[in-house]
N, C-alpha and C positions, 0 to 999 in steps of 0.2 A: 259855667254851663251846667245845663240839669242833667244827672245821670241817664233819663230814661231818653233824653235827646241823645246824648252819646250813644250809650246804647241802643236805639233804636239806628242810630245811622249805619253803625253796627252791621246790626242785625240786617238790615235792609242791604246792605252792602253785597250780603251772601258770607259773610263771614260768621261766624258761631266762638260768643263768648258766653262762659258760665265757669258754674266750678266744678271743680274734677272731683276725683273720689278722696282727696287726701286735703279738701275742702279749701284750694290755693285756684283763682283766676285761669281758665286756661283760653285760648285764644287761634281757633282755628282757622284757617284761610287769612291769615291777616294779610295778604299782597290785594286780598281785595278789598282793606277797608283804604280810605282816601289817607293821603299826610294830614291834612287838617283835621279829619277825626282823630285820627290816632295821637295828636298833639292834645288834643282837648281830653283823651280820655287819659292819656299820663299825666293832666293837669288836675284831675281829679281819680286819679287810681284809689285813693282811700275812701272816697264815698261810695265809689262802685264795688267796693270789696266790702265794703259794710250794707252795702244792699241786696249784693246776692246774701252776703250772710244771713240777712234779715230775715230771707226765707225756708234758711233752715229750721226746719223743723215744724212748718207750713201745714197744715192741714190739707187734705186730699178737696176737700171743698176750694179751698184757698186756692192751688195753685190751680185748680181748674179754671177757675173763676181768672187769674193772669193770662194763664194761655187763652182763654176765651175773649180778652181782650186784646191781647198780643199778636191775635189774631184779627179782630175789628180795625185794629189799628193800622194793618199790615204790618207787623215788626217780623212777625214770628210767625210762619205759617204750618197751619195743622190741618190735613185734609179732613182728616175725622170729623173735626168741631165743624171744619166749614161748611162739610156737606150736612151736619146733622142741623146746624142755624138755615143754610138754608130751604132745607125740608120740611123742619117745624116750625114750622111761622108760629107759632104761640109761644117756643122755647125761644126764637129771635126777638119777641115783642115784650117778653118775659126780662131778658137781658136789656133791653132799650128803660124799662120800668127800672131793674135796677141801676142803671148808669143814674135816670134822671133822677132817681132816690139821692143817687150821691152828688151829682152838683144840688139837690135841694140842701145839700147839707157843707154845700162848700166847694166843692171839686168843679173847677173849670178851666183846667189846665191840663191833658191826656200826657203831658209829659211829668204832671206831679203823683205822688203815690198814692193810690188812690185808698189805700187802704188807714191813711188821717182823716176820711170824709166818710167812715162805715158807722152803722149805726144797727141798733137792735133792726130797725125795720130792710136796711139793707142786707143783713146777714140773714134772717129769715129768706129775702128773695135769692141768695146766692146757694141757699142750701136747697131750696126748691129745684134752682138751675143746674144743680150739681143730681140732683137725683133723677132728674129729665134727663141729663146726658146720661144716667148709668142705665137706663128704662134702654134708650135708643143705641147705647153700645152694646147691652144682651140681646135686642132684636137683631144687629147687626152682626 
């Protein structure tokens, strides 16, 4: 099973995994992920432990650019991004450009990382999108 499917079921659940300060798994509300998820994600606890890992150390563009999809996707909700996508229709149509950047580049799967299908011309758009969100969180 793909991590971000686990994870997202997750997330979706209303449960909250990440890592903690001392950079170990931690896993809150777990009565409300299902037996079957929590079967699949101790069936892969070493990849998901190497993929929050992955992002340590993330770039502020980076991880915006996650929760900006985390969000898209429904995994992970953030009112802030929501309300700002959906006010800026240019910052919304901005992030639709980069998504399609990156399936031109291979990504057609919202449960694979999407950060194997980045490229010079997607990272330029993501750092655009990261500068629009810091434009409309000092208006805010």
């Amino acid at each position: 099973m793909q991590v971000l499917k686990v994870l997202s079921d997750i997330w979706k659940s209303g449960a909250e995994m990440n890592l903690d300060s001392d950079g170990q798994i931690e896993l809150k509300n777990h009565h409300l992920v299902s037996t079957e998820t929590m079967k699949s994600a101790e069936s892969i606890f070493r990849e998901i432990d190497k993929w929050f890992k992955s992002w340590q150390g993330a770039s502020s563009v980076e991880i915006t650019l996650q929760k900006i999809l985390h969000q898209f996707c429904g995994w992970q909700h953030n009112e802030k991004l929501n309300e700002w996508l959906c006010s800026e229709i240019d910052s919304l149509l901005l992030f639709d450009e980069w998504m399609i950047t990156l399936t031109r580049n291979g990504w057609n799967d919202m449960y694979d990382d999407y950060r194997k299908f980045e490229s010079n011309e997607s990272r330029i758009i993501a750092q655009e999108l990261y500068r629009l969100a810091c434009v409309y969180a000092k208006r805010k």
